[in-house]
KOLRO-341884 format. One record per residue: x, y, z of N, C-alpha, C in turn; residue in one letter. Coordinates in Angstrom, 3 decimals, padded with zeros to 6 digits, always signed. Example, Ala and Ser with C-alpha at 12.3 -4.5 7.8 and 13.67 -1.06 7.14 Angstrom:
// residues 2
[[+013.190, -005.690, +007.800], [+012.300, -004.500, +007.800], [+013.200, -003.300, +007.800], "A"]
[[+012.850, -002.250, +007.080], [+013.670, -001.060, +007.140], [+012.900, +000.030, +007.870], "S"]
This chain:
// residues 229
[[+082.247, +086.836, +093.905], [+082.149, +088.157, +093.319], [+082.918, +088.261, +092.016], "X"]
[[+083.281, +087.073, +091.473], [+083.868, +086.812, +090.080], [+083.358, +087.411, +089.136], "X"]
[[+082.362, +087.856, +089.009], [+081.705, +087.678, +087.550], [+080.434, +087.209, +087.917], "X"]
[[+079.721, +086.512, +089.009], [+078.970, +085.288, +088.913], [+077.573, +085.788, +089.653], "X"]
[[+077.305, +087.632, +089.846], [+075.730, +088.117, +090.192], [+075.648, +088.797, +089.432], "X"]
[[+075.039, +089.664, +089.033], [+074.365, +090.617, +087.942], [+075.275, +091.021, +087.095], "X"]
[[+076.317, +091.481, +087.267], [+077.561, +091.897, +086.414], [+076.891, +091.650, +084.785], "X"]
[[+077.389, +092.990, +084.376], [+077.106, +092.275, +082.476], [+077.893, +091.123, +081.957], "X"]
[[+077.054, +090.010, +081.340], [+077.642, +089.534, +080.490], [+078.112, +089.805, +079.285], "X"]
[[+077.945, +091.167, +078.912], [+077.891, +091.606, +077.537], [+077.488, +093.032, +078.124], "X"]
[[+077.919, +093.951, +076.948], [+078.059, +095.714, +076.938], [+077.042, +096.085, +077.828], "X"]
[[+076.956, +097.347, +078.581], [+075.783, +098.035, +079.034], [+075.477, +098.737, +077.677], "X"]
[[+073.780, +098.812, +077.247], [+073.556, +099.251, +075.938], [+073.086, +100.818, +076.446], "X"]
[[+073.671, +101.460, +075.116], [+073.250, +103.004, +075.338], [+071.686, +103.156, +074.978], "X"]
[[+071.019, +104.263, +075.337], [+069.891, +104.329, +074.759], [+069.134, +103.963, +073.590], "X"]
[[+068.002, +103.663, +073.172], [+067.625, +103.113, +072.213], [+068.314, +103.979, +070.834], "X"]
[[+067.928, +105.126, +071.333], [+068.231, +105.884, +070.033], [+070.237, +105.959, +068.977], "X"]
[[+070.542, +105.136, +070.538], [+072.101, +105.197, +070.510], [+072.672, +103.617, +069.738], "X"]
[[+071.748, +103.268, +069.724], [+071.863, +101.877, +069.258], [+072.773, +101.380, +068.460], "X"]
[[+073.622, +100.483, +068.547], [+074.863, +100.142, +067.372], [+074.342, +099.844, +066.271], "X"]
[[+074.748, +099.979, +065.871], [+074.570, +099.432, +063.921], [+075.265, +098.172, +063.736], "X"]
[[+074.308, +097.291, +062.905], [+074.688, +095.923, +062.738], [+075.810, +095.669, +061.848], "X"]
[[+076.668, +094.704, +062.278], [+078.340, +094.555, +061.797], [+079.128, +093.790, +061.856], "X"]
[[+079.521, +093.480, +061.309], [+080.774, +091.933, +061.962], [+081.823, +092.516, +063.168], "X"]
[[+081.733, +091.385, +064.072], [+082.066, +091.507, +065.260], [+083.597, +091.384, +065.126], "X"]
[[+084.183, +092.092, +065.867], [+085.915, +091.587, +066.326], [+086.009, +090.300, +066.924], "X"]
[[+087.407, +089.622, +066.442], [+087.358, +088.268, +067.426], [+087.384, +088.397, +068.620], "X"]
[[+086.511, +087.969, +069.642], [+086.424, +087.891, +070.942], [+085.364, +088.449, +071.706], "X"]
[[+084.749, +089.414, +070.315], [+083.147, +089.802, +071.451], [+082.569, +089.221, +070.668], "X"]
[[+081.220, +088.338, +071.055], [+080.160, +087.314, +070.798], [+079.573, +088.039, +070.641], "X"]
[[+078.889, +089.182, +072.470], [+077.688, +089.420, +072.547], [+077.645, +091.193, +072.568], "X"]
[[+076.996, +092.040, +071.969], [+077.303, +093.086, +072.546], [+076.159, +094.077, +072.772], "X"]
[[+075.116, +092.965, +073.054], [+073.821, +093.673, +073.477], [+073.124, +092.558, +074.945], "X"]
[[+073.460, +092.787, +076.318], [+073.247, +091.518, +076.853], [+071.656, +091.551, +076.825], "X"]
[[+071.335, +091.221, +077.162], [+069.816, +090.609, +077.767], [+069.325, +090.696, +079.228], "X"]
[[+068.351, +091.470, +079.363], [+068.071, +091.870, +080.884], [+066.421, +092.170, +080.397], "X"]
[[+065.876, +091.771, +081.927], [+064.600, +091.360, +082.099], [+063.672, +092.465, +082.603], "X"]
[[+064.296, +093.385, +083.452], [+063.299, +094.887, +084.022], [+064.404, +096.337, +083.813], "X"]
[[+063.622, +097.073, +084.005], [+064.477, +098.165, +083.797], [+063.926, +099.036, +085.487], "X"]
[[+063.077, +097.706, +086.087], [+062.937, +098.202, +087.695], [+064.274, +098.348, +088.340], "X"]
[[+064.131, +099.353, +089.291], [+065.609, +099.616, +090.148], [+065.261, +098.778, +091.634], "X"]
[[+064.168, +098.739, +092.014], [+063.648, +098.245, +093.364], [+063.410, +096.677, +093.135], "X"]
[[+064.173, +095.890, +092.769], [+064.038, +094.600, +092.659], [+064.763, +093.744, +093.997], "X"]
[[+064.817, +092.881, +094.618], [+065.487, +092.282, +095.669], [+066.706, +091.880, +095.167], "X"]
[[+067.416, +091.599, +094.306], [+069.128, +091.403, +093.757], [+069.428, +092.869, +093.715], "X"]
[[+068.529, +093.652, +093.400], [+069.597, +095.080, +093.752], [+069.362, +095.743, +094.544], "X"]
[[+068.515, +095.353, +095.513], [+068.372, +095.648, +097.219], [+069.570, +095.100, +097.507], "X"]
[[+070.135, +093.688, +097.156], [+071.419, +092.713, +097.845], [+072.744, +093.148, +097.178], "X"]
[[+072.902, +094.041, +096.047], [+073.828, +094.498, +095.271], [+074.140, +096.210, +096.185], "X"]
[[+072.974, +096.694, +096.430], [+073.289, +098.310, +097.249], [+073.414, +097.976, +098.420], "X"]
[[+073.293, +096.818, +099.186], [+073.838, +096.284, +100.476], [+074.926, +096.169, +100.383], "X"]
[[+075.362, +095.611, +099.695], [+076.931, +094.791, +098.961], [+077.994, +095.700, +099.216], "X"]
[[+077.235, +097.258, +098.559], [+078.182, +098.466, +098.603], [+078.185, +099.520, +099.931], "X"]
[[+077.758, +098.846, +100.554], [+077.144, +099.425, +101.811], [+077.623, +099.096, +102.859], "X"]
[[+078.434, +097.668, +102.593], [+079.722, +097.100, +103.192], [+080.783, +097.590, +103.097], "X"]
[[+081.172, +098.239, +102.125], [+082.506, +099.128, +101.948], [+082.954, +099.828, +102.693], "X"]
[[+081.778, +100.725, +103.231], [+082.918, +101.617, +104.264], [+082.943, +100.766, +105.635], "X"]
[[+082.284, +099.839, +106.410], [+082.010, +099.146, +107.100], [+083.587, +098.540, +106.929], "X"]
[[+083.608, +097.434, +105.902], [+084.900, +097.337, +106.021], [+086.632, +098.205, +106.144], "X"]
[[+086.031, +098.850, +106.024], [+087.285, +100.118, +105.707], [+087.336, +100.111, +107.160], "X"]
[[+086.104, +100.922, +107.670], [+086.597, +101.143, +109.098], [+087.471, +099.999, +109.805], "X"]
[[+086.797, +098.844, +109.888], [+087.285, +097.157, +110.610], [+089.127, +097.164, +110.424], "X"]
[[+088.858, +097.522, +109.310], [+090.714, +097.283, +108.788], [+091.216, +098.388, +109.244], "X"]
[[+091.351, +099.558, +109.013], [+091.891, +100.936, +109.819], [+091.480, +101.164, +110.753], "X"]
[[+090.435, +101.239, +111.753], [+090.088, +101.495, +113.259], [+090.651, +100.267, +113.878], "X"]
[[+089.470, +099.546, +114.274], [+090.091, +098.500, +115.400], [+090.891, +097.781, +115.222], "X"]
[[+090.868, +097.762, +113.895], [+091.977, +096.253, +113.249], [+091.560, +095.121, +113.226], "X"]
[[+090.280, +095.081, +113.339], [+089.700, +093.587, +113.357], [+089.298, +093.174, +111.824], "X"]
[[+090.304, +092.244, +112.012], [+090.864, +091.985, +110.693], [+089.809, +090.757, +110.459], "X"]
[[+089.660, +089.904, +111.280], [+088.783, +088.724, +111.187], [+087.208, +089.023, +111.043], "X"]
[[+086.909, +090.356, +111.319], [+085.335, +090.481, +110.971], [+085.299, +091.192, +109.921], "X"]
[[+086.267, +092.071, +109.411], [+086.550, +092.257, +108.237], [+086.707, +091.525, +107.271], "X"]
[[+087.583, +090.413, +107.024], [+087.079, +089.065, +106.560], [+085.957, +088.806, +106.153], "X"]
[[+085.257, +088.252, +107.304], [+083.804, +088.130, +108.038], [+082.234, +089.095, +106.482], "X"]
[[+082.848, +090.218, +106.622], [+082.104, +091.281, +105.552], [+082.379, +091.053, +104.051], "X"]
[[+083.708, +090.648, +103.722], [+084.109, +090.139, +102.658], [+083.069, +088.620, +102.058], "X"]
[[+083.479, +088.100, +103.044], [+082.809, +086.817, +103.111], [+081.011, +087.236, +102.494], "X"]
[[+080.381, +087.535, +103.521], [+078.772, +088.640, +102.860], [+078.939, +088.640, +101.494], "X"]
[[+079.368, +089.718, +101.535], [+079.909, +090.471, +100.182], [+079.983, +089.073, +098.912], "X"]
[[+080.502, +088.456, +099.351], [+080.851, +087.371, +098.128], [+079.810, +086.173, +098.241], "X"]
[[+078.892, +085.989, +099.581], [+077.522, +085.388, +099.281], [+076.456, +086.278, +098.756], "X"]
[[+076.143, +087.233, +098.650], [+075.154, +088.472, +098.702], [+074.937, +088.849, +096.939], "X"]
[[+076.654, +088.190, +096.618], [+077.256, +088.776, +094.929], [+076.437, +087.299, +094.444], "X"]
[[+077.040, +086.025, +094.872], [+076.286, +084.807, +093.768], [+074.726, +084.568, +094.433], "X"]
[[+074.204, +085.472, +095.657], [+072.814, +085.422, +095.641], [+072.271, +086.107, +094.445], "X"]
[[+072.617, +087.238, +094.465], [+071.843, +088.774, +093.917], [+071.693, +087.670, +091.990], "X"]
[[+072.445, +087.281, +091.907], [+072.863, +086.777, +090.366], [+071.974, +085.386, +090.465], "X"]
[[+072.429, +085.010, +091.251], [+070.886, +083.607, +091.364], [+069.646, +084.075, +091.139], "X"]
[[+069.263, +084.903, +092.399], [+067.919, +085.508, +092.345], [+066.957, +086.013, +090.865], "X"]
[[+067.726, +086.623, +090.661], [+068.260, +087.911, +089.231], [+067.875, +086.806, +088.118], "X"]
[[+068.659, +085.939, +087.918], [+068.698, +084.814, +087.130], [+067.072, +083.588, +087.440], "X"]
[[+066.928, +083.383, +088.465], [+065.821, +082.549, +088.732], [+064.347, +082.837, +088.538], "X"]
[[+064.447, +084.669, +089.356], [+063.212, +085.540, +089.006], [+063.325, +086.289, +087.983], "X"]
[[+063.741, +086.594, +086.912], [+063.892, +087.086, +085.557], [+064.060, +088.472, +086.372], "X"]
[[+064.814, +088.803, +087.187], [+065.472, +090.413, +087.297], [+066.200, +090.472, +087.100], "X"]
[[+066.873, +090.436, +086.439], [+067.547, +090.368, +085.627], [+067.674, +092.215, +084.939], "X"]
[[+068.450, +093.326, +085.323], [+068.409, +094.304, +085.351], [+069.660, +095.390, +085.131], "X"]
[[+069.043, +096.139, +084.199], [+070.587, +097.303, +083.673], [+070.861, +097.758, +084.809], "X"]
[[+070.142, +098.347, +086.104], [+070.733, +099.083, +087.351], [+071.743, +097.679, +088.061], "X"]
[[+071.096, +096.235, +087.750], [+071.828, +095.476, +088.190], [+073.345, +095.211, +087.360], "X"]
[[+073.215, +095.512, +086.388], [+074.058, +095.100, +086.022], [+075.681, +096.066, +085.820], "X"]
[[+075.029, +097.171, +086.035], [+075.882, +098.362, +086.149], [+076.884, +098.319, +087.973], "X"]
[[+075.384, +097.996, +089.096], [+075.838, +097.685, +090.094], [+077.151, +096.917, +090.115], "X"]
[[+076.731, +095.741, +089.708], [+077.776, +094.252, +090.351], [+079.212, +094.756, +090.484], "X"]
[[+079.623, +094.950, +089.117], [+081.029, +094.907, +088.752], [+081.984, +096.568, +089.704], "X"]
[[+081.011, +097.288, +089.703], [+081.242, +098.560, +090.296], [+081.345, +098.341, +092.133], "X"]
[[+080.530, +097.135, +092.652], [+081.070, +096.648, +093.687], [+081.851, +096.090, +093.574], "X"]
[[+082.261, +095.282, +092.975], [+083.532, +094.304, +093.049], [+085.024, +094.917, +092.850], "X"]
[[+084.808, +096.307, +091.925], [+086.002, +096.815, +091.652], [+086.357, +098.342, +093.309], "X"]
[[+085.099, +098.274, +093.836], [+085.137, +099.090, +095.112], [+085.868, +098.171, +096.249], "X"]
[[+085.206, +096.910, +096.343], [+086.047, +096.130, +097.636], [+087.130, +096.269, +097.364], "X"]
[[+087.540, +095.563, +095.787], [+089.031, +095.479, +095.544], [+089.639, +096.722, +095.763], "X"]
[[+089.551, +097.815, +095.562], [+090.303, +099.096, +095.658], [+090.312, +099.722, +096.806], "X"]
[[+089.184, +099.346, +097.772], [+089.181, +099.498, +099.492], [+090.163, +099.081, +100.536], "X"]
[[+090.105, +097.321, +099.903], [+090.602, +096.534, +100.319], [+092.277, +096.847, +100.166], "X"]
[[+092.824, +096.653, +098.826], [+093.811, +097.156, +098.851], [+094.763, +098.275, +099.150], "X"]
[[+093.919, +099.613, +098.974], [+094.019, +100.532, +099.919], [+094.725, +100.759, +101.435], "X"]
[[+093.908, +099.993, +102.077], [+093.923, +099.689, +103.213], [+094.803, +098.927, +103.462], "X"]
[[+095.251, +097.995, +102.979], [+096.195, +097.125, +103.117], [+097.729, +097.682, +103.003], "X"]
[[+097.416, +098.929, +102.092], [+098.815, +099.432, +101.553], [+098.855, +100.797, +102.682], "X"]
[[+098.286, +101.055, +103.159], [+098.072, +102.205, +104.104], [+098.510, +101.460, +106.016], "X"]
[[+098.443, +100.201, +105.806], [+098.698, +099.388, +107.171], [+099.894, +098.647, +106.451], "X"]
[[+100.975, +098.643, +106.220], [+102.075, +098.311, +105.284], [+102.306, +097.381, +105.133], "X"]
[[+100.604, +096.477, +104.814], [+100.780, +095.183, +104.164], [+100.901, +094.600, +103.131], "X"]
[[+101.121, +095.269, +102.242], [+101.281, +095.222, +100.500], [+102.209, +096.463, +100.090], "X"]
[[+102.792, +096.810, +099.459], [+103.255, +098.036, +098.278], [+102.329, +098.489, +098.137], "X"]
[[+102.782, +099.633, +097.754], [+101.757, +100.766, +096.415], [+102.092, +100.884, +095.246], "X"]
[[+103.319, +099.816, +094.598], [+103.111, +099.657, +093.350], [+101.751, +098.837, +093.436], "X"]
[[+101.459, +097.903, +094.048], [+100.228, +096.910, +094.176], [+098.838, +097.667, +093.636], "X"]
[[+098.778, +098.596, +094.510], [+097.656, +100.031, +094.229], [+097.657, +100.209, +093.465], "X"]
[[+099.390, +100.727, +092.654], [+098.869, +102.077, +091.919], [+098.672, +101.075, +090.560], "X"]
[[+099.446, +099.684, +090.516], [+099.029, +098.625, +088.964], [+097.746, +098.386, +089.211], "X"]
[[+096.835, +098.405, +089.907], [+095.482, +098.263, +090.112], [+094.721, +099.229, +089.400], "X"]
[[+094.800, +100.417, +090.162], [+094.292, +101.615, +089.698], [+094.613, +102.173, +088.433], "X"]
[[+095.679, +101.846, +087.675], [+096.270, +101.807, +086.962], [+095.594, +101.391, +085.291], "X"]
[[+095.711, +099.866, +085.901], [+094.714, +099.617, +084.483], [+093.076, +099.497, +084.932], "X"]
[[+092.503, +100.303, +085.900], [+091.461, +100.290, +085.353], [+090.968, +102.247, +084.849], "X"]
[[+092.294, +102.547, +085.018], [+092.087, +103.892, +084.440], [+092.363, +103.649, +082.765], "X"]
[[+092.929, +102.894, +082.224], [+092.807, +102.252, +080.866], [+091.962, +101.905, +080.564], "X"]
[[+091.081, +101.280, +080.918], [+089.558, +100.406, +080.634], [+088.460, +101.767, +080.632], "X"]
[[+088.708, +102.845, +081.539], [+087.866, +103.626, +081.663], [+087.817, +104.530, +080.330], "X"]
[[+089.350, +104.385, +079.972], [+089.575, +105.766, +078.612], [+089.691, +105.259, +077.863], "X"]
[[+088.768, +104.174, +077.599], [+088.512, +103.191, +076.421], [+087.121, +104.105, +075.854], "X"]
[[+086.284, +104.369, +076.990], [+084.771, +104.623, +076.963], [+084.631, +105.396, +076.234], "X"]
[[+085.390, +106.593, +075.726], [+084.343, +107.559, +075.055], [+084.587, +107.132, +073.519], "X"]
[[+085.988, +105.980, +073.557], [+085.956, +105.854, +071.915], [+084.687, +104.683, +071.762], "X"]
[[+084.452, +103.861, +072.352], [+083.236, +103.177, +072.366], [+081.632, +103.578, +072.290], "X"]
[[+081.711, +104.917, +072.928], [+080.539, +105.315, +072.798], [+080.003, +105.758, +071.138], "X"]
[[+081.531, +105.790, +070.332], [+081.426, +106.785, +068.884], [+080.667, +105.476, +068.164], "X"]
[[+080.465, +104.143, +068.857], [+080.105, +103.258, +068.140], [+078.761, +102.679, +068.506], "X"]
[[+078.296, +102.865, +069.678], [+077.461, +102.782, +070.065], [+077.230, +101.735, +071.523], "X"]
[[+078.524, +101.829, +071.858], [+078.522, +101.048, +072.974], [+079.442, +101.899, +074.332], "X"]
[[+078.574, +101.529, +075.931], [+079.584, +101.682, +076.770], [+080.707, +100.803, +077.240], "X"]
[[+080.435, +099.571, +076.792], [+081.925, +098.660, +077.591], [+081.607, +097.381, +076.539], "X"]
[[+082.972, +096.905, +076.632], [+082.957, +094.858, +076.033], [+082.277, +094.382, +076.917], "X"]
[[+082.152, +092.968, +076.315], [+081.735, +091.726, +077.019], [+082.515, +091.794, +077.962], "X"]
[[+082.224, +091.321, +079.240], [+083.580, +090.427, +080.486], [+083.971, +088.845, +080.105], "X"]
[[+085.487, +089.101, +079.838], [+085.954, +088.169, +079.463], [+086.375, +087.666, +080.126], "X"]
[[+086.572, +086.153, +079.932], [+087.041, +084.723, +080.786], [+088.340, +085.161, +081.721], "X"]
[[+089.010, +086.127, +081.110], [+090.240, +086.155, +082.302], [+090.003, +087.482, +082.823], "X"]
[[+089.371, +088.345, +082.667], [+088.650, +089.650, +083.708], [+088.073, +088.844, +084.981], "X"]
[[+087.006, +087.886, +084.692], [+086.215, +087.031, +085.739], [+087.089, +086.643, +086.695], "X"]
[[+088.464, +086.055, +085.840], [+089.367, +084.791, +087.046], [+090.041, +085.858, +087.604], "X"]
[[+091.100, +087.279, +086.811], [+091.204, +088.007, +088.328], [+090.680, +088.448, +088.842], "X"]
[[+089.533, +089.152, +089.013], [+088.698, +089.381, +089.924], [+088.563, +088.322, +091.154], "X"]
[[+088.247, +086.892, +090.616], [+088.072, +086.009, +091.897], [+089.572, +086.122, +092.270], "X"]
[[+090.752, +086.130, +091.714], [+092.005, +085.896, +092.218], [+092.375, +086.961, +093.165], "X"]
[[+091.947, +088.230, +092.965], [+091.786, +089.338, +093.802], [+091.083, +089.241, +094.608], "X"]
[[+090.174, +089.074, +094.601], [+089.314, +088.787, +095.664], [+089.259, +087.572, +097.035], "X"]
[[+089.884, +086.968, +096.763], [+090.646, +085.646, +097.473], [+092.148, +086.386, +097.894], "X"]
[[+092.494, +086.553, +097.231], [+093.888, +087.744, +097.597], [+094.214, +088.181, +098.710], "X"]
[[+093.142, +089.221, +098.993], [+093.425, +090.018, +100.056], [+092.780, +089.701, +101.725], "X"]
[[+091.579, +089.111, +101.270], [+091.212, +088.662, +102.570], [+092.658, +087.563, +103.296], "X"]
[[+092.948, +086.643, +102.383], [+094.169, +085.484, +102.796], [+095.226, +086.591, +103.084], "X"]
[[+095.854, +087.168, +102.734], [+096.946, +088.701, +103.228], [+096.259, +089.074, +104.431], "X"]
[[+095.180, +089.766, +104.557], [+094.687, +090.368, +105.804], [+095.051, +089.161, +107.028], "X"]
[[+094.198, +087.668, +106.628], [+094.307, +087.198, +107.760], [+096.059, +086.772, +108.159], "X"]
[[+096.689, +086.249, +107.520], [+098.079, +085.690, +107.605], [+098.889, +086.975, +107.830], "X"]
[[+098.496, +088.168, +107.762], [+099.733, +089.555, +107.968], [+099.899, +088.820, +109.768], "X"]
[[+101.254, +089.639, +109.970], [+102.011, +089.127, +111.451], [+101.016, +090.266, +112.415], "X"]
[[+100.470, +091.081, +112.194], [+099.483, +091.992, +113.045], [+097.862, +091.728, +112.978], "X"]
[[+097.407, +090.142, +112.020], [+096.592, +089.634, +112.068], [+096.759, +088.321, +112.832], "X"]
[[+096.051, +087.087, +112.150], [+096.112, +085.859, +112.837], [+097.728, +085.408, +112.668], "X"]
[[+098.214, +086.031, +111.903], [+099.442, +085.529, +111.651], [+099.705, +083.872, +110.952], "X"]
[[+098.565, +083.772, +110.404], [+098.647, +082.183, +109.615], [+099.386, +082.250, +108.244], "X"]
[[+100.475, +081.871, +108.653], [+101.896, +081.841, +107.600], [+101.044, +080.945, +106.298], "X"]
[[+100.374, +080.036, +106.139], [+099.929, +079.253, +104.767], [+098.575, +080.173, +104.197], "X"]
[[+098.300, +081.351, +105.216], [+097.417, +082.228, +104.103], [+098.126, +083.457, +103.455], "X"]
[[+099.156, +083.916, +104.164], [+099.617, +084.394, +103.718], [+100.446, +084.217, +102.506], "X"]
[[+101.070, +082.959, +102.552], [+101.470, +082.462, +101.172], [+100.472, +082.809, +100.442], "X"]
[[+099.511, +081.718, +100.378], [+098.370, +081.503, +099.522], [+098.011, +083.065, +099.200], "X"]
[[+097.526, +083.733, +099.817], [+097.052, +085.357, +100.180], [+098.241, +086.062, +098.485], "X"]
[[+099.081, +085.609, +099.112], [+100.575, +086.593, +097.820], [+100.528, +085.772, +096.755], "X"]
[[+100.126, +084.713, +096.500], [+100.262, +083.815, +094.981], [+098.671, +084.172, +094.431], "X"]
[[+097.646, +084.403, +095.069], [+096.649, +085.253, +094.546], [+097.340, +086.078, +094.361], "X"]
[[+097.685, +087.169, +095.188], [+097.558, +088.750, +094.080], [+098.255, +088.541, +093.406], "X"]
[[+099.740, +088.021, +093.333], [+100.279, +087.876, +091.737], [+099.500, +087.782, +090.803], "X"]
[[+099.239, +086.509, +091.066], [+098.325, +085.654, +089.864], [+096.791, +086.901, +089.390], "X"]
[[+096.151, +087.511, +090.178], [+095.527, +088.422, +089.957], [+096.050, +089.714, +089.078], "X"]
[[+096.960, +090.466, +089.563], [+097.225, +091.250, +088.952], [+097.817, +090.651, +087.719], "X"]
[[+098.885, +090.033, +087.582], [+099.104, +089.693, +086.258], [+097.384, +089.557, +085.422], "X"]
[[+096.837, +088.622, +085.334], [+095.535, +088.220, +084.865], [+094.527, +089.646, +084.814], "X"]
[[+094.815, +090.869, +085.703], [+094.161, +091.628, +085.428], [+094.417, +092.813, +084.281], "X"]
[[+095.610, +092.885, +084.291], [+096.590, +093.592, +083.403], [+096.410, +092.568, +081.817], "X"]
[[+096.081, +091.582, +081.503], [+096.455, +090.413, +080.938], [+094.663, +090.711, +079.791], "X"]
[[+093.816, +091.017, +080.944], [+092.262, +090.997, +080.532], [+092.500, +092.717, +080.272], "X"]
[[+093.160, +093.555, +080.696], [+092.863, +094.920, +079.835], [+093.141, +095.105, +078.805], "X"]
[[+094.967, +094.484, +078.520], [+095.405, +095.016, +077.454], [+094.529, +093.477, +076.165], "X"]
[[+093.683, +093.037, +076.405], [+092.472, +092.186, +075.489], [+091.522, +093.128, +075.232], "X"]
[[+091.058, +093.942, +076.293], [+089.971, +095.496, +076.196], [+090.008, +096.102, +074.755], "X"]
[[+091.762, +096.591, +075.373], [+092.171, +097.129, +074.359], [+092.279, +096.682, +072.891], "X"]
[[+092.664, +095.670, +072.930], [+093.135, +095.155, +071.745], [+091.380, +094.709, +071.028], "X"]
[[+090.654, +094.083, +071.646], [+089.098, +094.335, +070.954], [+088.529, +095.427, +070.611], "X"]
[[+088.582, +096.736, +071.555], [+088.110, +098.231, +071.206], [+088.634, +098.661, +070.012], "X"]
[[+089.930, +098.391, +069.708], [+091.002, +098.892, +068.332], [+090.427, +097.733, +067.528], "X"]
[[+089.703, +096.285, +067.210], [+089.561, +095.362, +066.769], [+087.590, +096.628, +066.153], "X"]
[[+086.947, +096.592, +066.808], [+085.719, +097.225, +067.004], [+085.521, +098.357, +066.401], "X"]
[[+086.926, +099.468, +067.050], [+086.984, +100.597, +066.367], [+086.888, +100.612, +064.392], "X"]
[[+087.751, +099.646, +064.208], [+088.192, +099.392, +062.860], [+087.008, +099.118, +062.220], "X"]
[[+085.957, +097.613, +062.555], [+085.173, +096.631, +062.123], [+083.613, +098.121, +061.873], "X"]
[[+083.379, +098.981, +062.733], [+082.396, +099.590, +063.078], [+082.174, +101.067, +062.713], "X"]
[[+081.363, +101.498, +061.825], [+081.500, +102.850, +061.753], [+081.056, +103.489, +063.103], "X"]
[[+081.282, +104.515, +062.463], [+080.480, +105.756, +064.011], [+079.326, +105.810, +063.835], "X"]
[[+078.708, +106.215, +064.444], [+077.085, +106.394, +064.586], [+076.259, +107.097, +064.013], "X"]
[[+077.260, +108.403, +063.519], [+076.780, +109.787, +062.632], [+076.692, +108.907, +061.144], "X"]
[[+077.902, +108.108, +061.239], [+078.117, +107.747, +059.641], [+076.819, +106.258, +059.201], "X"]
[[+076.468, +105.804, +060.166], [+075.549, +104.828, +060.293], [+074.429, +105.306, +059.509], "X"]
[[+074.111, +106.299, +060.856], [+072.502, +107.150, +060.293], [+072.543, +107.616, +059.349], "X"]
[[+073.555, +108.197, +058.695], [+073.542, +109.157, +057.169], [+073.651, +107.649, +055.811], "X"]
């Protein structure tokens, strides 16, 4: 669930009429119009992408009701075959799709924030953990409306957005299983805590790059009013 099913490789584009104006790019965005194949919503990768999210509360319950931490796992696990199917598929059958691509990343940032949640609510992590999570992606979000003055909703996903995400995502399932009220396997739990470090740092690491390209973009790009005139 890295990066590696439908997720944009490059901006979600605003409407035609919204279209950026051609410009020299900031260092670090290549692409900022990706490439997608239907603008169908009923395609089978985003049948496997609204499944994906459909696991969420499923897991929620597993971790706060019974505590079955191992089939919770178990859903994670789905979740992260279902993510490099939907992107195979997508990729093999040219569906390749804006509903898909809006999907992916919006699941991946739901497990993670479920997941952790939950974890911090059964007092297996902090809520500094949470709230640096939630944190910078409330930064990334109040990036958007200065992006839109240019003609875009989001950057490219960059090389170290992708790796925490997988680092997060490996994270918490290894915590769930190794907590002492789970299997109690002391070497996932290690492993489990040198992910989320390594995640959160790397995620914090890929925003303030957001940032620093949006202010790179802002500069390089007029506004849109000033385009058309």
């Amino acid at each position: 669930m890295a990066g590696t099913g439908t997720g944009p490789a490059g901006p979600a584009p605003l409407p035609a009429a919204a279209a950026a104006p051609a410009t020299a790019l900031p260092a670090g965005v290549d692409v900022l119009v990706p490439a997608y194949d239907t603008d169908r919503v009923w395609t089978l990768p985003n049948v496997l992408s609204l499944l994906r999210l459909a696991g969420v509360p499923l897991m929620v319950w597993l971790i706060l009701g019974p505590h079955s931490d191992v089939l919770a796992v178990l859903v994670l696990a789905a979740a992260g075959f279902t993510d490099w199917l939907d992107g195979h598929l997508a990729r093999r059958w040219h569906q390749t799709s804006r509903v898909g691509q809006m999907l992916d990343p919006v699941a991946d940032r739901l497990y993670i924030l479920a997941v952790v949640v939950c974890l911090a609510l059964r007092d297996l992590v902090p809520w500094w953990l949470v709230v640096g999570l939630v944190a910078r992606d409330v930064v990334i979000t109040a990036l958007v409306p200065a992006l839109r003055t240019r003609g875009f909703s989001s950057l490219p996903v960059h090389f170290l957005g992708k790796a925490a995400t997988f680092n997060l995502l490996y994270a918490f399932p290894l915590i769930l299983l190794g907590a002492p009220s789970g299997t109690d396997v002391a070497v996932a739990w290690v492993l489990g805590w040198a992910f989320a470090l390594w995640g959160v740092g790397l995620y914090w690491w890929a925003g303030l790059l957001y940032v620093v390209q949006t202010v790179q973009l802002l500069r390089s790009t007029p506004p849109l009013h000033a385009s058309a005139g």
